[in-house]
N, C-alpha and C positions, 0 to 999 in steps of 0.2 A: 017450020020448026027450025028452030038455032040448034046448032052440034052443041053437045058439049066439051067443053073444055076439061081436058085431065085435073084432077085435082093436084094441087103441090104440096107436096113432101109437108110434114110440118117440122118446122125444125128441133120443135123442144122434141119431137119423138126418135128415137134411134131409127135409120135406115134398115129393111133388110135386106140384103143380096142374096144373090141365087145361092151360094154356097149355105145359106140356113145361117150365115154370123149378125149378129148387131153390131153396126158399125153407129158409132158419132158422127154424126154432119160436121157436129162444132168443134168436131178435135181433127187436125189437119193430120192426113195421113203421115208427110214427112217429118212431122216435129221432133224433135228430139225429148227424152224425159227430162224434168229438170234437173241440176244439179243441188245436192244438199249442202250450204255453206260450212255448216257445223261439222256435217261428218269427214270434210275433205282435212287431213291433221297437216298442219304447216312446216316446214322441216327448223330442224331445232339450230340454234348460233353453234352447239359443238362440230353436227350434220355439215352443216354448212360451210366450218372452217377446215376440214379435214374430211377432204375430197377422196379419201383411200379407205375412208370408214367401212367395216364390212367386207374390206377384200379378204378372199381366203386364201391367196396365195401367200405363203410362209415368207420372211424377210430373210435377205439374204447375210446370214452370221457370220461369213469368212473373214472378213475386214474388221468386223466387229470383235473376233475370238482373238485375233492375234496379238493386239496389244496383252490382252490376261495374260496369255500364254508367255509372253514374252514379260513380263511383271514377275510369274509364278517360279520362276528360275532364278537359284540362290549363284551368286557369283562364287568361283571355288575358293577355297581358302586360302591363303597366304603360308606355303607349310614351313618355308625355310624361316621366314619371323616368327612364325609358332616354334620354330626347334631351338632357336638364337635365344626368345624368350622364355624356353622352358631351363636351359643350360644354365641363362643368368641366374635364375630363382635357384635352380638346384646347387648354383656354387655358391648363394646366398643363406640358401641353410646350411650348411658344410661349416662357412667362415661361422655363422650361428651358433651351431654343436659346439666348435673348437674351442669358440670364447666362453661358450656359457660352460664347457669341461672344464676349461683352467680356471674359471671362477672359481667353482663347486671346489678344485683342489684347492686352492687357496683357503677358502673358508675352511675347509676341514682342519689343512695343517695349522690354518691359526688357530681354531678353535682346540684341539691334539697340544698345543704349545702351551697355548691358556692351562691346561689339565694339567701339564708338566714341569711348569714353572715355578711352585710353593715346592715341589719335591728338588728341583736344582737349587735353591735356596736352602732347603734345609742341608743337604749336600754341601755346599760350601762351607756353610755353619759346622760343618761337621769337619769338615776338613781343615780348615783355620781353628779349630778347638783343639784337633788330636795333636795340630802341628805345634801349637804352643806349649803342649805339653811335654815335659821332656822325659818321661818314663811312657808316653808312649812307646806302641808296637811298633816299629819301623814298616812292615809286611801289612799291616792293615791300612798305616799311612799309605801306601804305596797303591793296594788295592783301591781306596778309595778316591785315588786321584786316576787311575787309570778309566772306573768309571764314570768319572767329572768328565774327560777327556773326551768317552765316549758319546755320553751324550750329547755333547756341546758338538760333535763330530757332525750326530745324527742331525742333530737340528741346522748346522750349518749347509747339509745336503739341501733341507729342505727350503735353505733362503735366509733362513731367519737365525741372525747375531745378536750376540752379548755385546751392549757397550757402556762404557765407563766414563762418564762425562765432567771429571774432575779436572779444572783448569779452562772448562768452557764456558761461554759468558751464557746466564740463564736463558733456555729458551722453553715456553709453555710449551712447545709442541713436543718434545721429549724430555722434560726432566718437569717436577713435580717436586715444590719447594715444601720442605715442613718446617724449617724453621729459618730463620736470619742469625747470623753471627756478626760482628766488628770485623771489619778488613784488614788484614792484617800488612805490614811495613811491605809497598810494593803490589799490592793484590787491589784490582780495581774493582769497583762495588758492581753488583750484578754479577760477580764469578762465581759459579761453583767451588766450593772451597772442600766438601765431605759430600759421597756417597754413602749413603744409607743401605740402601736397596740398587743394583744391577738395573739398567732396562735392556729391553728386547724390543727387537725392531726385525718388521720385512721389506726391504728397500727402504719408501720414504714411509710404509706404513707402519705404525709403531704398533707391538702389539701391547707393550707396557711401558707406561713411563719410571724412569728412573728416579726415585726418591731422592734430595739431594739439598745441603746446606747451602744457603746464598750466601755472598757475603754481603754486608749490608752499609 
């Protein structure tokens, strides 16, 4: 009789070993599992440019804060050109007040003069009438010249003169021609020859021009 020979393992069947496990013949104990290509995720161009991605330690803002800080700081003020500047303005409205005060007087008294110029007018008239009269009152002549006086007084305070422009050559800026007459033997044309009307004047501002015959 021939022994017989053990039978061999079949391979498509799982081994069993003593511990009770099925093991694979056809799977090598050391193999490793495979890897899955899909699920392995590839690291990204940001990942990879910026190698501190993820770090949790805080960045260091010392160096970083100082310029702000040092930005955030107003330089002081200039006080002595603020007070230099403030002086100037203040003595600029001062000279401002004073001019635009003597203006405003000025207007007044001219415009005060204008009021009272048809009344000193008639006043003369009055006084060259009662004088040619010769049964005039001497005391009323007398009164009415010391108010002529007065007036002319008042107004002289205020700048403003009577003048009388008889024997001066025409000028439009104070006399005001109403009629032309013949020149008489020795009188050159363009002369004032008769006053009509008085003007008034303040300095070189007239407040009225004088009425006045040319000669022609």
């Amino acid at each position: 009789m021939t022994a017989q020979q053990p039978e061999r393992p079949n391979p498509s069947e799982p081994a069993v070993e003593d511990e009770g496990l099925v093991v694979d013949p056809t799977i090598p104990t050391d193999a490793t599992p495979p890897i899955d290509a899909d699920a392995v995720e590839e690291p990204t161009p940001d990942d990879a440019a910026d190698p501190s991605a993820g770090a949790d330690e805080p960045a260091e803002s010392g160096d970083a804060d100082a310029p702000a800080e040092a930005d955030a700081v107003e330089p002081e003020p200039d006080w002595k050109d603020r007070y230099l500047r403030s002086v100037a303005e203040l003595d600029n409205v001062r000279k401002r007040a004073r001019r635009d005060a003597a203006a405003g007087e000025v207007r007044g008294v001219t415009r005060l003069a204008k009021e009272l110029l048809p009344a000193m007018d008639n006043l003369d008239r009055a006084i060259q009438h009662v004088g040619e009269s010769s049964d005039g009152d001497a005391q009323l002549i007398e009164g009415l010249r010391i108010v002529h006086r007065e007036l002319h007084a008042a107004l002289s305070q205020a700048g403003i003169e009577a003048f009388d422009p008889t024997g001066e050559e025409f000028d439009p800026r104070f006399h005001e021609a109403m009629t032309t007459a013949p020149a008489a033997e020795g009188v050159l044309p363009g002369t004032v020859t008769i006053v009509y009307q008085s003007g008034y004047r303040r300095g070189d501002d007239v407040i009225r021009a004088a009425k006045v015959v040319v000669a022609g």
